[in-house]
C-alpha positions in Angstrom: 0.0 0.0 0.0 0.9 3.7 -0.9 2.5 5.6 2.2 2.8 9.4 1.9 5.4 11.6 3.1 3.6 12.0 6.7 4.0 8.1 7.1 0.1 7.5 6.4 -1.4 4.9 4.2 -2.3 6.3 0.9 -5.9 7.2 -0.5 -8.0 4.3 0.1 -10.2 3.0 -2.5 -13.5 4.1 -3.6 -16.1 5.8 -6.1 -14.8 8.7 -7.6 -17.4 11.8 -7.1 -15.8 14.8 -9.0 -18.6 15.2 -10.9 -21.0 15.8 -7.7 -18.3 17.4 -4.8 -19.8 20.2 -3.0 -18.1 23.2 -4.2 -17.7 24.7 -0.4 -14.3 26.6 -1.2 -15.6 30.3 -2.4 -12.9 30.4 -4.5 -12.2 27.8 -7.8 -8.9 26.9 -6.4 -9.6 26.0 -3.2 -12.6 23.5 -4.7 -9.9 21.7 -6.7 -7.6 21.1 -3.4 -11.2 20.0 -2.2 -11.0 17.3 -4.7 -9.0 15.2 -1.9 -10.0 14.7 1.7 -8.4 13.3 5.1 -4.9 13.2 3.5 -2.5 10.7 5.5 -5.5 9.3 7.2 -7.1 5.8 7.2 -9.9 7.7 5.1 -8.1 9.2 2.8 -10.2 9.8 -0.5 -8.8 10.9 -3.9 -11.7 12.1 -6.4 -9.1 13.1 -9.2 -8.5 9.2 -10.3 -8.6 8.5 -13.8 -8.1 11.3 -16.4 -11.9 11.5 -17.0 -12.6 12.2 -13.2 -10.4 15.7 -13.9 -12.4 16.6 -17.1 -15.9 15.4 -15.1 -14.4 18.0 -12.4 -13.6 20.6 -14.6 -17.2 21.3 -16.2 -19.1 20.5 -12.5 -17.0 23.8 -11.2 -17.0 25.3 -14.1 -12.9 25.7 -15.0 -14.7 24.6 -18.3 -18.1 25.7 -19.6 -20.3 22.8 -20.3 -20.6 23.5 -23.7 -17.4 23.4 -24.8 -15.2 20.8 -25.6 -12.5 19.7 -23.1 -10.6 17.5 -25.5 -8.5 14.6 -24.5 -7.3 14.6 -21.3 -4.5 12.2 -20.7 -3.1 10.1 -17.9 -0.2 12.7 -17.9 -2.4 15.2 -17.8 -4.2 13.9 -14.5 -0.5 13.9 -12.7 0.3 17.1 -13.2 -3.0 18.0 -11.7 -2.0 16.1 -9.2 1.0 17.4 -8.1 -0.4 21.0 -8.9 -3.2 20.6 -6.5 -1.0 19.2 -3.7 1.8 21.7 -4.1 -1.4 24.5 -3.6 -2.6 23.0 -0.8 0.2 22.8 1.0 0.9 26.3 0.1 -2.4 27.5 0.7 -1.9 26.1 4.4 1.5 28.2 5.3 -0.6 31.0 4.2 -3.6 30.5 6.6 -0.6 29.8 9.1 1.4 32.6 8.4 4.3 30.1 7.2 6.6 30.6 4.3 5.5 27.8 1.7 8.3 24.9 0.7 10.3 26.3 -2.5 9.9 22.8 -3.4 6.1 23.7 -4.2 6.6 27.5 -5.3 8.7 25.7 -8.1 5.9 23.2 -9.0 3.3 26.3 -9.3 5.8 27.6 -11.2 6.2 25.6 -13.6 3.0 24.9 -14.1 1.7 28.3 -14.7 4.7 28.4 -17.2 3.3 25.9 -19.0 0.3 26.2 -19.1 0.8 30.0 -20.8 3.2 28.8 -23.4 0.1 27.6 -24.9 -2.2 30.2 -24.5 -3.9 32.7 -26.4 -5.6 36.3 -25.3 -9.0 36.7 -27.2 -11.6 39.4 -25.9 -14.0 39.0 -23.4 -17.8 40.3 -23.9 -18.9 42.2 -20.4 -19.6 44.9 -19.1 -17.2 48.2 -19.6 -15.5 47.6 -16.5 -14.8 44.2 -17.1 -11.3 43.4 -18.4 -11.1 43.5 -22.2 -9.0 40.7 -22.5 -8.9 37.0 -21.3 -6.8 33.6 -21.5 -8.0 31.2 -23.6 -6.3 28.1 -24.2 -7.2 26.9 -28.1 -6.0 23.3 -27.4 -8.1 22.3 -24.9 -7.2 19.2 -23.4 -5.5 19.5 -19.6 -4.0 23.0 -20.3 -7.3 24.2 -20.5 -8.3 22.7 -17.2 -5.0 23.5 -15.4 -4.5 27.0 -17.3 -7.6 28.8 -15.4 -6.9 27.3 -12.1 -3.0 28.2 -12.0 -3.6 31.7 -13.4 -6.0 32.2 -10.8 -4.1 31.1 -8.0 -1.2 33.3 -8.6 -3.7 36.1 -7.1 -5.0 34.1 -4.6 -1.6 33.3 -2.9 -0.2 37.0 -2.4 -3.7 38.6 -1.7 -5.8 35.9 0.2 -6.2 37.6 3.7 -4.7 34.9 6.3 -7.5 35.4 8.8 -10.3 34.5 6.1 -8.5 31.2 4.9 -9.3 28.5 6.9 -8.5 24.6 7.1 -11.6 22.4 8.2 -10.9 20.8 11.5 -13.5 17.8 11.0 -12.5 14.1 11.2 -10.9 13.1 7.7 -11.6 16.3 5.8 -8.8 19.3 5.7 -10.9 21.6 3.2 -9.7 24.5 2.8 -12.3 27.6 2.4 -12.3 31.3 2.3 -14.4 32.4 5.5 -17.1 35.0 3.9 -19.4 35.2 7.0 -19.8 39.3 8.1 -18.6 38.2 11.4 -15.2 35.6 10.0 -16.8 32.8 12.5 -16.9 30.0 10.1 -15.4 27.5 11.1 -16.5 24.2 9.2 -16.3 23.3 5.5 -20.1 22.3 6.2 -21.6 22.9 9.4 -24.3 20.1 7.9 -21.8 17.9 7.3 -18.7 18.3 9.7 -19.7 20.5 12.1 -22.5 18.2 13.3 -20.1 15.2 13.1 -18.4 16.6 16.0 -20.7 17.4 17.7 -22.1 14.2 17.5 -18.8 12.6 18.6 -19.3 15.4 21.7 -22.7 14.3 22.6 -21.3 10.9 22.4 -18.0 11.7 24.5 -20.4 13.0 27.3 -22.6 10.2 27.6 -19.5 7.3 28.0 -18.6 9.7 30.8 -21.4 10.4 32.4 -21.7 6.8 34.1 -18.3 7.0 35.5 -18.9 10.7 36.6 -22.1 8.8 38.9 -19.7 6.3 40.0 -17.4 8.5 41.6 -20.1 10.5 43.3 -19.9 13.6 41.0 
């Protein structure tokens, strides 16, 4: 079995659901480091499996607009998503810390965003007059088309994404990262539906295994 660097067994196996993941990230970028959950844990889950799990991804978020084509997206394609998305995600998490990222990962954003521009194009973009005039576009489709608007748009993201709004889910098996938009920056769950009620299951439960020895003791 698959170990990662943290000494945990790798993702686990299971139905992929890119095409249905809640989108709970506010922000494209954080929704594709979304597309992995519980990493180093006994539930670790990897949605981003097979090349057409990426493309299925792609339209459901919309990096790619349903009607147009995505092209082929190949297994090589999927690994540098991959290592794109885990590279952010570690990144993204010495921001919310206040951490300076690995260079190792810088260099993989990099390089990616490199690529993915030595294949672009700039066409115009219909909108309103304050809208910018111009827009990437990248002709080829395939997985530059998919990577392309995600590593452009988290250039941005990592030198204006304020700390204090960037926030790691702390429920069982998840890590999701999300930007807090509440008025009063209390969020504290990716879903309070989801893993905010898990704890507090897990609480309720906690309390009741205790109670009985509290009686024991007289308390």
């Amino acid at each position: 079995m698959e170990t990662d660097q943290c000494g945990g067994c790798g993702p686990i196996e299971h139905p992929s659901r890119a095409a249905t993941l809640h989108l709970l990230g506010n922000h494209p970028v954080l929704d594709f480091t979304n597309t992995s959950s519980g990493r180093g844990s006994a539930q670790w889950l990897d949605h981003l499996q097979q090349p057409a799990d990426l493309a299925a991804w792609a339209v459901h978020a919309g990096v790619i607009a349903p009607d147009l084509p995505v092209g082929v997206v190949s297994g090589k394609d999927l690994r540098r998503a991959i290592a794109l998305r885990e590279a952010l995600y570690r990144t993204l998490l010495c921001a919310a810390r206040r951490q300076t990222p690995d260079p190792a990962d810088v260099r993989v954003i990099a390089a990616e965003h490199g690529r993915c521009l030595e294949v672009a194009a700039l066409r115009g973009v219909s909108g309103s007059p304050a809208a910018p005039a111009l827009g990437w576009h990248w002709p080829q489709g395939g997985g530059a088309a998919i990577l392309g608007p995600l590593v452009t748009a988290a250039l941005p993201l990592l030198t204006a994404v304020p700390p204090d709004r960037l926030r790691c889910c702390p429920g069982k098996d998840c890590g999701w990262l999300f930007l807090d938009t509440t008025r009063n920056g209390r969020r504290r769950w990716c879903d309070m539906a989801v893993c905010g009620n898990r704890a507090k299951a897990g609480r309720h439960r906690a309390i009741r295994r205790l109670r009985p020895e509290q009686e024991e003791c007289g308390e």
